[in-house]
DSSP file (Angstrom, degrees, kcal/mol; ACC not computed):
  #  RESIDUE AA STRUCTURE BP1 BP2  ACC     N-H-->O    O-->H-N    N-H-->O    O-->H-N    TCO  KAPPA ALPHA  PHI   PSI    X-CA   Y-CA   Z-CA
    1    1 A X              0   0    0      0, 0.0     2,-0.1     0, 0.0     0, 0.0   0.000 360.0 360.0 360.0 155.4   40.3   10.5  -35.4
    2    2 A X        -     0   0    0      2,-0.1     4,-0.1     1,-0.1     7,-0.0  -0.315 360.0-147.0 -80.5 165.9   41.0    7.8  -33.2
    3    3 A X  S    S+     0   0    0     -2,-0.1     2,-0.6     2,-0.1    -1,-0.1   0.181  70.2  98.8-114.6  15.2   44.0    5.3  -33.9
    4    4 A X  S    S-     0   0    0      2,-0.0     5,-0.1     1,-0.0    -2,-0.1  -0.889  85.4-110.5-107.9 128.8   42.4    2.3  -32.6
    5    5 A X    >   -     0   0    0     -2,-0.6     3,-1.3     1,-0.1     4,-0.5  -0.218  29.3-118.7 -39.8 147.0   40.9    0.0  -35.1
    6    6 A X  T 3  S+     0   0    0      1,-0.2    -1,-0.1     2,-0.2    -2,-0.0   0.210 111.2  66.9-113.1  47.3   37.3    0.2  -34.7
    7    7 A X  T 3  S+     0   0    0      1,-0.0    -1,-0.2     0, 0.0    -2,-0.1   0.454 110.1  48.3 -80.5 -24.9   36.6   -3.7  -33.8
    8    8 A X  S <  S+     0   0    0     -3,-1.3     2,-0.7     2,-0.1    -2,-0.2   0.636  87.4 116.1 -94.0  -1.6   38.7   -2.3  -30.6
    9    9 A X  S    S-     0   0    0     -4,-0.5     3,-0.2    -5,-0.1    -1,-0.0  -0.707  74.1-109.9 -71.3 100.5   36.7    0.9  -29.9
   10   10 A X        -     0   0    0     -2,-0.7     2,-0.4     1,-0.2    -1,-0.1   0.313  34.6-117.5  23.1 110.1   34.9    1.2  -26.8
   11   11 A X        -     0   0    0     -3,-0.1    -1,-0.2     1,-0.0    -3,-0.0  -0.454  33.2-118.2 -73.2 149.6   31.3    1.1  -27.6
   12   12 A X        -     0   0    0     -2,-0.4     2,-0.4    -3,-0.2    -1,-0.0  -0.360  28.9-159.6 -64.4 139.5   29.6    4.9  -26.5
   13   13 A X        -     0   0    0     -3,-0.0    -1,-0.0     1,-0.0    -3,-0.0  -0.999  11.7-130.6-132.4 140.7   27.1    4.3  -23.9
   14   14 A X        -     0   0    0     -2,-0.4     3,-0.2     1,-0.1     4,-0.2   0.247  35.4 -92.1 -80.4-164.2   24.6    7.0  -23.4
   15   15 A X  S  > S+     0   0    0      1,-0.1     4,-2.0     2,-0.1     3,-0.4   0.404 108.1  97.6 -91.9   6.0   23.7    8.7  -19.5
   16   16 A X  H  > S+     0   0    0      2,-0.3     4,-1.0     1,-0.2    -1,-0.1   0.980  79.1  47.0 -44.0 -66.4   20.8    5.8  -19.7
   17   17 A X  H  > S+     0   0    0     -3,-0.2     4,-1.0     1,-0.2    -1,-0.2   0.712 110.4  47.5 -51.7 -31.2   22.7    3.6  -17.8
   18   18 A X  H >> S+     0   0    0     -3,-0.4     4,-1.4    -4,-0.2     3,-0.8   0.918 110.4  54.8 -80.9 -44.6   23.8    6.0  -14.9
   19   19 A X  H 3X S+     0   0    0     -4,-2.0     4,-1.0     1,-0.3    -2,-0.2   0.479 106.4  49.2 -90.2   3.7   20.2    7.2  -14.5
   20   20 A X  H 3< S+     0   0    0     -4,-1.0    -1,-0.3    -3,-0.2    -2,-0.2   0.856 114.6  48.8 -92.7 -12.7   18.8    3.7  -14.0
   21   21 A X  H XX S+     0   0    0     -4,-1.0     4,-0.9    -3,-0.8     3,-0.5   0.692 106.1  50.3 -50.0 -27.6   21.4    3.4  -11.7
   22   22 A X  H >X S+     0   0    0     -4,-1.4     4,-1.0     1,-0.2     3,-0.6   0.958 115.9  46.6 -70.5 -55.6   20.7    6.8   -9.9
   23   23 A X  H 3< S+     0   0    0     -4,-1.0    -1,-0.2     1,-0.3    -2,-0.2   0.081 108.3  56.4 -99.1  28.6   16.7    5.5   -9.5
   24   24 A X  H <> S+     0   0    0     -3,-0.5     4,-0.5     3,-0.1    -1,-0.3   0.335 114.9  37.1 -94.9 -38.8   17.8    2.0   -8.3
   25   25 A X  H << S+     0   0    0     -4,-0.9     4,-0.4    -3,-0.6    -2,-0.2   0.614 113.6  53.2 -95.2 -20.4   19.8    3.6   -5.4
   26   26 A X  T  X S+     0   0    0     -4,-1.0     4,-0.7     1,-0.1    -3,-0.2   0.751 115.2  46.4-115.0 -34.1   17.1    6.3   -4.9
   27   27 A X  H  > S+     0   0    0      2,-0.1     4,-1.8     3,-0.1    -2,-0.2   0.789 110.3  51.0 -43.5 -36.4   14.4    2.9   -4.6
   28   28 A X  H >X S+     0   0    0     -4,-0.5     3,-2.3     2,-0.2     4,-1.6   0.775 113.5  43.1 -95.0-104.4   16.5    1.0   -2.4
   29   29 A X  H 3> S+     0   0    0     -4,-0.4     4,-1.7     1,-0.3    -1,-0.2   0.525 116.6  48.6  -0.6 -40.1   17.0    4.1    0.2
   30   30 A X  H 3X S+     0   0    0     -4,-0.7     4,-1.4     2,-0.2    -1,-0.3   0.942 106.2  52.9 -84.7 -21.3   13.6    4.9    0.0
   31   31 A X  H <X S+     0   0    0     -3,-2.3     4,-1.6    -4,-1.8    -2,-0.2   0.625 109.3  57.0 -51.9 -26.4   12.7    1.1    0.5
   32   32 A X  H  < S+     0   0    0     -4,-1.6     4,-0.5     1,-0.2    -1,-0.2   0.869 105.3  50.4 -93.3 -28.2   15.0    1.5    3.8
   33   33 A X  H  X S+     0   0    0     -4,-1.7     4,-1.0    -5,-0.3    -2,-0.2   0.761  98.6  57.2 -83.7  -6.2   13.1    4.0    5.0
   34   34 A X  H  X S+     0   0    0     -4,-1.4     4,-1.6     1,-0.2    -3,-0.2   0.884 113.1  45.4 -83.0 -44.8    9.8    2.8    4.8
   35   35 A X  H  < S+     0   0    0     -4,-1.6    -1,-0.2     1,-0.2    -2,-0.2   0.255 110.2  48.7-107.7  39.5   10.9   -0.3    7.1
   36   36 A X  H  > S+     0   0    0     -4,-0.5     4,-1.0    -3,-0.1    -1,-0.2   0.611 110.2  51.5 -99.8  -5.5   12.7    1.2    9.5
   37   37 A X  H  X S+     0   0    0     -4,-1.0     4,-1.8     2,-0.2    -2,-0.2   0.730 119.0  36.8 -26.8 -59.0    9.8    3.6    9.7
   38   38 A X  H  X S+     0   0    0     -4,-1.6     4,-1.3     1,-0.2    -3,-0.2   0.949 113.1  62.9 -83.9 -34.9    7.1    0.2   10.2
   39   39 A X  H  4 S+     0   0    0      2,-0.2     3,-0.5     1,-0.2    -1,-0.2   0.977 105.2  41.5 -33.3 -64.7   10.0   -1.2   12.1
   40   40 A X  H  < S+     0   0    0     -4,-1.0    -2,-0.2     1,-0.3    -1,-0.2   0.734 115.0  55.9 -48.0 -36.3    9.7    1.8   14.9
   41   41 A X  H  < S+     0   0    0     -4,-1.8    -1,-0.3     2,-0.1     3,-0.2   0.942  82.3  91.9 -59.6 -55.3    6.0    1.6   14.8
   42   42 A X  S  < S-     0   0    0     -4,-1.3    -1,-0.1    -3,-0.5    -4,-0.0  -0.152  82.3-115.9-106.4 115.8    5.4   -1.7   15.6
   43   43 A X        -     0   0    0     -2,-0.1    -1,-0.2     3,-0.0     4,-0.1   0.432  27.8-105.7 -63.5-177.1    4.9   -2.3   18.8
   44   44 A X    >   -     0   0    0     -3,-0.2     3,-0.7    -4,-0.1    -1,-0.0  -0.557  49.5 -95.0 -67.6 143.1    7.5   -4.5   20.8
   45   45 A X  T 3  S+     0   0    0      1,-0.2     3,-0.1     3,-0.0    -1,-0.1  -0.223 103.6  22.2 -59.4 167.9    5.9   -8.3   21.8
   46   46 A X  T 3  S+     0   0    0      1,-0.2     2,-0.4    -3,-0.0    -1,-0.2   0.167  83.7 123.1  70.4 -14.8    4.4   -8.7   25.0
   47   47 A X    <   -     0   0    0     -3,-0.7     2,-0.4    -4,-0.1    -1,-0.2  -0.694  65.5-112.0 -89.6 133.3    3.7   -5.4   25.6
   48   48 A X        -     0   0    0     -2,-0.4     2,-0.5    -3,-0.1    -1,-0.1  -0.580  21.4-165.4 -83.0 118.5   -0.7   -4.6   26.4
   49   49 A X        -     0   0    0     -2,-0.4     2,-0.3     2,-0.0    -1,-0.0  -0.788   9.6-171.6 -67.8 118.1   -2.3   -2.9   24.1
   50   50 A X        -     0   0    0     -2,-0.5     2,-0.3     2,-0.0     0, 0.0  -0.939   8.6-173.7-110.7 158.3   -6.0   -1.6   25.6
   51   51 A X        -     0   0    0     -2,-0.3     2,-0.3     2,-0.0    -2,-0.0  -0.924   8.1-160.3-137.2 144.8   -8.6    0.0   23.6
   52   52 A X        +     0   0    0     -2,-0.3     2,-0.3     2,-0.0    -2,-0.0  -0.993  21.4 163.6-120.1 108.4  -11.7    1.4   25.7
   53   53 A X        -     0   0    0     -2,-0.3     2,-0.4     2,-0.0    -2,-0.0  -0.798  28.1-141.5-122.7 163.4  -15.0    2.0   23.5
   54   54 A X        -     0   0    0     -2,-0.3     2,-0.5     2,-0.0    -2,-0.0  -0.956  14.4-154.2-121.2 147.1  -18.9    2.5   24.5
   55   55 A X        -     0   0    0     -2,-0.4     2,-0.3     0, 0.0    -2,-0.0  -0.979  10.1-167.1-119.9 124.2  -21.2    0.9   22.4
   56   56 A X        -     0   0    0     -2,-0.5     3,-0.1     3,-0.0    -2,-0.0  -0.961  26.6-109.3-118.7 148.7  -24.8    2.4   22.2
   57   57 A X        -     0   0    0     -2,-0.3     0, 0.0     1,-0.0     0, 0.0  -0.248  33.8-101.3 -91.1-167.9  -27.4    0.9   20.8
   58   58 A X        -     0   0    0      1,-0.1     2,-0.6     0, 0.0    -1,-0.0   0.022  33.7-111.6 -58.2 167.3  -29.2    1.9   17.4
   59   59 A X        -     0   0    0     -3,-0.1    -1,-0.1     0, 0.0    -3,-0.0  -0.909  32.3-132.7-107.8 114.6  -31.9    3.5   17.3
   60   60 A X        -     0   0    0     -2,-0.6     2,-0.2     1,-0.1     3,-0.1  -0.193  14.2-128.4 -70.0 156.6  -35.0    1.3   16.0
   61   61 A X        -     0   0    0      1,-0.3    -1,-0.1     3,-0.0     3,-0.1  -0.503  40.9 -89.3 -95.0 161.0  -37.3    2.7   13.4
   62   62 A X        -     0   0    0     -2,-0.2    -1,-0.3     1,-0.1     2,-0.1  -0.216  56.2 -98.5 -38.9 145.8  -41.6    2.4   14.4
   63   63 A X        -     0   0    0      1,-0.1     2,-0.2    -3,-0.1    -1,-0.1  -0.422  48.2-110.9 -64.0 153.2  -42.9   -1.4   13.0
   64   64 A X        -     0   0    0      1,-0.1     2,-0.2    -2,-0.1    -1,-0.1  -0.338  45.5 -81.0 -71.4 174.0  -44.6   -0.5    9.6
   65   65 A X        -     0   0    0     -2,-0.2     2,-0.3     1,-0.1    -1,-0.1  -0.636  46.1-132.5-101.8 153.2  -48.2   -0.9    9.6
   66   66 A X        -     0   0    0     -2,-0.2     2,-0.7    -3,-0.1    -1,-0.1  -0.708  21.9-172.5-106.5 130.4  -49.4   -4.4    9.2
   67   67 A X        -     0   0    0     -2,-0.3     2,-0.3     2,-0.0    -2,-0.0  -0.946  13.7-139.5-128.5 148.3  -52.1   -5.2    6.8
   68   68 A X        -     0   0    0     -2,-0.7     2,-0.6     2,-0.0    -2,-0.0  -0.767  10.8-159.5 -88.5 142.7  -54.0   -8.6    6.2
   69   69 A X        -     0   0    0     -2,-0.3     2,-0.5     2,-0.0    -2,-0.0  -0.847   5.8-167.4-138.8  98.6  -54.9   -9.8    2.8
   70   70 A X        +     0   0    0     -2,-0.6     2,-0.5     2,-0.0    -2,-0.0  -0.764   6.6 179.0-101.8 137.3  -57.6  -12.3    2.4
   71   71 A X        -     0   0    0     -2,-0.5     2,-0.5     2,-0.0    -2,-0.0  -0.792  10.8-159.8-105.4 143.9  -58.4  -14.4   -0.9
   72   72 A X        -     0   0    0     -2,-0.5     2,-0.3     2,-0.0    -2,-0.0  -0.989  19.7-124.8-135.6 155.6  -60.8  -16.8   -1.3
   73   73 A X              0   0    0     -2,-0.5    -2,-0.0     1,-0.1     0, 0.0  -0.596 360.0 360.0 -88.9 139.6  -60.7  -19.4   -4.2
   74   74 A X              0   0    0     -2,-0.3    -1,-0.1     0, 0.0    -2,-0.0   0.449 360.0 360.0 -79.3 360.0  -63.8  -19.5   -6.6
């Protein structure tokens, strides 16, 4: 048994605390690689971008057939 009163004993702390540390350090690292990753990407100012596309157009469907509809009032 210990010889220290136990108002002066060290309270026990479980591995809780080292593993939120462990996934706090293992966020931040991954957090650094993800922008220096979007850093690397992104291109530099000033420098021209071009993009070259064709546009064709759609192809229209046939008019549907048209019908006339006459009432007369009684």
């Amino acid at each position: 048994m210990s010889t220290l009163p136990r108002s002066r004993r060290k309270p026990r702390r479980g591995p809780l605390p080292a593993v939120i540390a462990l996934a706090l350090l293992l966020l931040a690292f991954a957090l650094g690689i993800a922008l220096g990753q979007a850093l690397e990407e992104n291109p530099r100012p000033g420098e021209t971008q071009t993009s070259v596309r064709t546009l064709r157009p759609a192809d229209l469907a046939p008019p549907p057939e048209t019908v006339t509809v006459t009432v007369s009032r009684p």
